[in-house]
KESEDREN-780536 format. One record per atom (N, C-alpha, C, O): residue in one letter; x, y, z. Coordinates in steps of 0.2 Angstrom, whole numbers, plus 5000, padded with zeros to 4 digits. Last residue first. Layout:
REM residues N
aXYZ
...
END
This chain:
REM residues 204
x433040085576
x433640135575
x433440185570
x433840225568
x431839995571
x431840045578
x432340085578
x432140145580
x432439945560
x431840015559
x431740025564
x431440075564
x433439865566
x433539935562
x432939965560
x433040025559
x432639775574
x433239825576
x433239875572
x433039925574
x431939665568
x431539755569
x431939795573
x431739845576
x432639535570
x432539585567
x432339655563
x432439675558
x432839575589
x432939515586
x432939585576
x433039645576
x432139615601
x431839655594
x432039615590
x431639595585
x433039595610
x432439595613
x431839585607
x431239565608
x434239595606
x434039535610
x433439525611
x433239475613
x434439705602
x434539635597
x434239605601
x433939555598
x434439805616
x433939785608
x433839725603
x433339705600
x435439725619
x434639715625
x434139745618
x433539725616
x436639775613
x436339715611
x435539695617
x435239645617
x436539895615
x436239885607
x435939815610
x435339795610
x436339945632
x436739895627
x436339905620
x435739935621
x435140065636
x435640005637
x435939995631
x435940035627
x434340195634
x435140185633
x435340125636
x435840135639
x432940175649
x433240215640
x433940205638
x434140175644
x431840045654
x432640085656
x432940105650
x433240065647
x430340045657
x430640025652
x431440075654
x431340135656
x430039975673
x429839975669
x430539995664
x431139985665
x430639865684
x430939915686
x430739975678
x431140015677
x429839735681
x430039755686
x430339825688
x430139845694
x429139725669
x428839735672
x429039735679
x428539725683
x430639745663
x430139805662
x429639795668
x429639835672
x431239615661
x431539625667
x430839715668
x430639735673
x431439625646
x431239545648
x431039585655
x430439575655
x430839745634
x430939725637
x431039675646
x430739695651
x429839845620
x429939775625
x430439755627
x430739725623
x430440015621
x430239935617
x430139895623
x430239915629
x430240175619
x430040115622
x430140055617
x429840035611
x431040295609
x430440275611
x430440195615
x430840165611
x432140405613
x431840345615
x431240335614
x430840355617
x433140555612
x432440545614
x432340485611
x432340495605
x434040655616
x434340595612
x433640555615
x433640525620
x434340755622
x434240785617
x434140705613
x434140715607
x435040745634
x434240765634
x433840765627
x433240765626
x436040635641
x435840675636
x435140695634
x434740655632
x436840615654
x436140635652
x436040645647
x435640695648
x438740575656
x438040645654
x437340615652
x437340585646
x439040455662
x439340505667
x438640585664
x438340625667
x439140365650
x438740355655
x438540425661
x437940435662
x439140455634
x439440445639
x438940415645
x438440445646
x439040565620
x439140475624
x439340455629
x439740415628
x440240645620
x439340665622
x439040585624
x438840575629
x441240635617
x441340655623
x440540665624
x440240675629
x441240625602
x441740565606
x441640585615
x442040565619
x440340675593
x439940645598
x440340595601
x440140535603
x440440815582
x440740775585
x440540735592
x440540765597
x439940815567
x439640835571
x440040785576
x439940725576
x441040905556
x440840845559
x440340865565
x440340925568
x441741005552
x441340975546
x441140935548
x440840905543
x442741025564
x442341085561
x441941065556
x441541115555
x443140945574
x443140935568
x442740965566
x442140945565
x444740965586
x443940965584
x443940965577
x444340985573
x445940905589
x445640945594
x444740915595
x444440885599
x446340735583
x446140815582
x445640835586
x445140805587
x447540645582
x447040645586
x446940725583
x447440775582
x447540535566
x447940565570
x447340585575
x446740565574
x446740475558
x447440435558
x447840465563
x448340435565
x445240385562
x445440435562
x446240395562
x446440335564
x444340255550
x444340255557
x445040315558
x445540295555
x442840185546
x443240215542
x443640275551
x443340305555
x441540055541
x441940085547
x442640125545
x443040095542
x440240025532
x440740025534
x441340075539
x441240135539
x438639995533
x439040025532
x439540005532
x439539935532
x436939935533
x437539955527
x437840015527
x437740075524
x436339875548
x436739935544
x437039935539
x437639935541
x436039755554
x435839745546
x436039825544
x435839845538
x436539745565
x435739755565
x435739755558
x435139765557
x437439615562
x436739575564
x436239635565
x435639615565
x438439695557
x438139655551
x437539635556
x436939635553
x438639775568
x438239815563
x438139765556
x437839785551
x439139695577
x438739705579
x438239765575
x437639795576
x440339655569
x439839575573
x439139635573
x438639615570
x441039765572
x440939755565
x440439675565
x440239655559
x440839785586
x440739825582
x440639795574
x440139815571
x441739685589
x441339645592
x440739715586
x440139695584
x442939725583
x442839655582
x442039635582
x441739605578
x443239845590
x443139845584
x442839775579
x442539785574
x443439795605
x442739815602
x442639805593
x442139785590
x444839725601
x444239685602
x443439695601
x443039655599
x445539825595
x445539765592
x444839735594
x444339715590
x445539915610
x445239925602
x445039875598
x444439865597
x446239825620
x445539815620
x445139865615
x444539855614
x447239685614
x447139755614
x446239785613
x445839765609
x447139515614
x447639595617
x447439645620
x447339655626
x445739415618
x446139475613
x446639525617
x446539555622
x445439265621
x445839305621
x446139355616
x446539345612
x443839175619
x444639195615
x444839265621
x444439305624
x442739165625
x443139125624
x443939145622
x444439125624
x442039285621
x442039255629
x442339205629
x442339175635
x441639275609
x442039355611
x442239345618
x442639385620
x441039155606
x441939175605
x442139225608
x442739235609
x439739195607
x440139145612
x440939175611
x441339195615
x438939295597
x439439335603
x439939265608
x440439285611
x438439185588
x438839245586
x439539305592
x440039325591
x437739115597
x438239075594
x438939135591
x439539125592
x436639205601
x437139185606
x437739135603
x438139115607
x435239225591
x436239255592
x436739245594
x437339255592
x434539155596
x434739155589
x435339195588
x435839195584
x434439175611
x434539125608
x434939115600
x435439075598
x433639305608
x434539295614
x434939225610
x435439225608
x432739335607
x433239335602
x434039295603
x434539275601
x431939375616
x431439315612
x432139305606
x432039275601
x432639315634
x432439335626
x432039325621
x431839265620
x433039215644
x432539235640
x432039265636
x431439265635
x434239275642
x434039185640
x433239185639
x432939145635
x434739385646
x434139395640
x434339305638
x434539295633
x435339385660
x434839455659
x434539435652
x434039475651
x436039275660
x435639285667
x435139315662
x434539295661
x437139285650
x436639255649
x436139245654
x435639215653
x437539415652
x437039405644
x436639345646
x436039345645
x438139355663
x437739425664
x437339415657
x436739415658
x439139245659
x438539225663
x438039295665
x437439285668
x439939345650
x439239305647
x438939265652
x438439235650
x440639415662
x440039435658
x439739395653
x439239425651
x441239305670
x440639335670
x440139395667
x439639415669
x442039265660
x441639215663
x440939245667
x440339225667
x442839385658
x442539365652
x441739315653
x441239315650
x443539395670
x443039425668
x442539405662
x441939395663
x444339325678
x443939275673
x443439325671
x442839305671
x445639415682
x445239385684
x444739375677
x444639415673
x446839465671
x447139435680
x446339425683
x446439425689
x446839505661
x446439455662
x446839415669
x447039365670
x446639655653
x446939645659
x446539575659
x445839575658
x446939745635
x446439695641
x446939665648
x447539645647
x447839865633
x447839825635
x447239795640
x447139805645
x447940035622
x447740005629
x447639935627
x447439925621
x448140065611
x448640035614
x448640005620
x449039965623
x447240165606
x447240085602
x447840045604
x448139995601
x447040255615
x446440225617
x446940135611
x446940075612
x448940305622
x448140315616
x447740245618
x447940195622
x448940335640
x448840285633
x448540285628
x447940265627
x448640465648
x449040445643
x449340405638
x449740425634
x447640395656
x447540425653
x447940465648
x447640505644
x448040225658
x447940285663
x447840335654
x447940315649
x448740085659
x448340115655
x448140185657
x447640165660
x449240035671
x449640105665
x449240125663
x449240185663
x448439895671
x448639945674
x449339975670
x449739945668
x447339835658
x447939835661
x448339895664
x448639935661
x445739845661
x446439855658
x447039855660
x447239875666
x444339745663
x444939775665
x445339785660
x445339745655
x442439795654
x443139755653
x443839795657
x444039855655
x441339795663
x441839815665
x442239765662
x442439705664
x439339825666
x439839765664
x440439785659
x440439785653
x438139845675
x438639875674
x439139835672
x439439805676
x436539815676
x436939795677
x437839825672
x437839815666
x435039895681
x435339915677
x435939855680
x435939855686
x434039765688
x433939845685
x434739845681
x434939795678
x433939655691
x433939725698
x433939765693
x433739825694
x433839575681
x433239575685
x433039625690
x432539635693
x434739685670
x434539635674
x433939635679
x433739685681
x435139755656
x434739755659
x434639695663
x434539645660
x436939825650
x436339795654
x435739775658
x435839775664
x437939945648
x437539935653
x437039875649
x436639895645
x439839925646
x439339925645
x438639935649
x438739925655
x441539975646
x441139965648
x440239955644
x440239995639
x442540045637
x442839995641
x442139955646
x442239905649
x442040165635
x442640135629
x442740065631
x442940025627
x441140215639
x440740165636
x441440125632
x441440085628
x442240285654
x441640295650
x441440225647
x441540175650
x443040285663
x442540275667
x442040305660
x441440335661
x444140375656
x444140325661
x443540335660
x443440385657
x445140385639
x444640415643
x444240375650
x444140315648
x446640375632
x446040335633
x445640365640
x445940365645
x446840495617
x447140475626
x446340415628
x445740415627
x446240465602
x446440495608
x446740435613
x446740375613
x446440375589
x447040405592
x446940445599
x447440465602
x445040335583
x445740285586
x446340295589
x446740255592
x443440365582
x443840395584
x444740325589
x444840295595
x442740345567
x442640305573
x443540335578
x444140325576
x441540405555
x442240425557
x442240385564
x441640385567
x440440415543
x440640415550
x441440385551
x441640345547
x439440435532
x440140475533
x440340465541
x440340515545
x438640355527
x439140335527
x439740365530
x440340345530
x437640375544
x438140345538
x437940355533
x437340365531
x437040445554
x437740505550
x438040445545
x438540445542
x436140355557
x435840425556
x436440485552
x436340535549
x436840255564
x436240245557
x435940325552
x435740335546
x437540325573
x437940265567
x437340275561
x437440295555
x436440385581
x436940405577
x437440375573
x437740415569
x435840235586
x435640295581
x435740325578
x435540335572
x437140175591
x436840175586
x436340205582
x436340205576
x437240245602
x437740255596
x437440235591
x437440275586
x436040235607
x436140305607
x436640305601
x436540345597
x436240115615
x435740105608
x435840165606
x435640165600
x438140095620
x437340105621
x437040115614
x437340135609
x439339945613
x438940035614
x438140035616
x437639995614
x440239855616
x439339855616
x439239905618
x438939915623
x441339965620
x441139905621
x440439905621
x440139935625
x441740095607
x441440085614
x441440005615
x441439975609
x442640225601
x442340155600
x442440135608
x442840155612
x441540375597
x442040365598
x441940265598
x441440245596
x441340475581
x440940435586
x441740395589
x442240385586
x440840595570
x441440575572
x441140545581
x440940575586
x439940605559
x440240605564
x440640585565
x440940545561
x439540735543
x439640685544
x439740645553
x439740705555
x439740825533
x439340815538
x439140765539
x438640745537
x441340755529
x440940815529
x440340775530
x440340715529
x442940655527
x442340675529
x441940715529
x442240725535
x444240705514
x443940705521
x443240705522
x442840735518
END
């Protein structure tokens, strides 16, 4: 079993937040697969930086999905062309990047293909998105649901759009849209890759 180590929940293009704590409890992290799927958090959503300021971007699920579906059986819902509109949001908010470019071959298929199960797909896009900041880890992921992990430090319920967290302190990078609405804490990982390109993981 893991010891001091986390237990992190899996998110859509997690804010930079996760990855701090990815970078800061590996090797011993734990990626949370068996709870009930939680609404209105980063399981299923992302934020971005757009020229209005923060853009909110919403993989649907398949209605049932409700809070009694473990999180690895929940269903992407593709009864509208979501997908079309979020790489047209990647691509509105960082084609001007100084990185956007040298990446956008890596994320194109996540906006092409069809995946089932919306775990399968972040875990996909998760395992894409710790070889490009250059983390040397591996992902090792829960078999059952536990209350609480007495030897972990647990962060499936502190992540979240819905808490503030105060304790999770920023420094500043360049980004495209700042000298509009200046610099905005916890976006996507990827408005870091996009932004820092290379110098991701010594800013992590």
């Amino acid at each position: 079993m893991i010891e001091n180590g986390a237990v992190l929940p899996m998110c859509y293009l997690p804010p930079v937040e996760l990855f701090v704590e990815l970078n800061k409890y590996k090797p011993n992290v734990l990626i949370e697969r068996e709870e009930h799927f939680p609404k209105q958090t980063y399981r299923n959503r992302a934020s971005i930086y757009s020229p209005d300021g923060v853009l909110t971007l919403t993989v649907p699920v398949v209605k049932g999905s409700k809070n009694h579906t473990v999180i690895k059986d929940v269903k992407i819902s593709y009864d509208f062309k979501w997908q079309r509109a979020h790489w047209m949001g990647l691509q509105t908010c960082y084609r001007s990047s100084a990185y956007f470019e040298y990446y956008e071959d890596d994320f194109a298929p996540f906006y092409e293909k069809n995946f089932e199960y919306l775990f399968d797909y972040n875990q996909r896009l998760m395992e894409l998105l710790i070889k490009l900041t250059k983390i040397k880890t591996s992902l090792t992921y829960t078999e059952t649901y536990e209350e609480a992990y007495p030897a972990l430090t647990d962060l499936r319920n502190t992540i979240s759009p819905k808490i503030e967290n105060e304790s999770f302190q920023q420094k500043p990078y360049f980004q495209v849209f700042e000298d509009r609405h200046g610099f905005i804490r916890n976006m996507s990982i990827v408005d870091l890759l996009f932004n820092q390109g290379p110098q991701t993981l010594s800013y992590l």
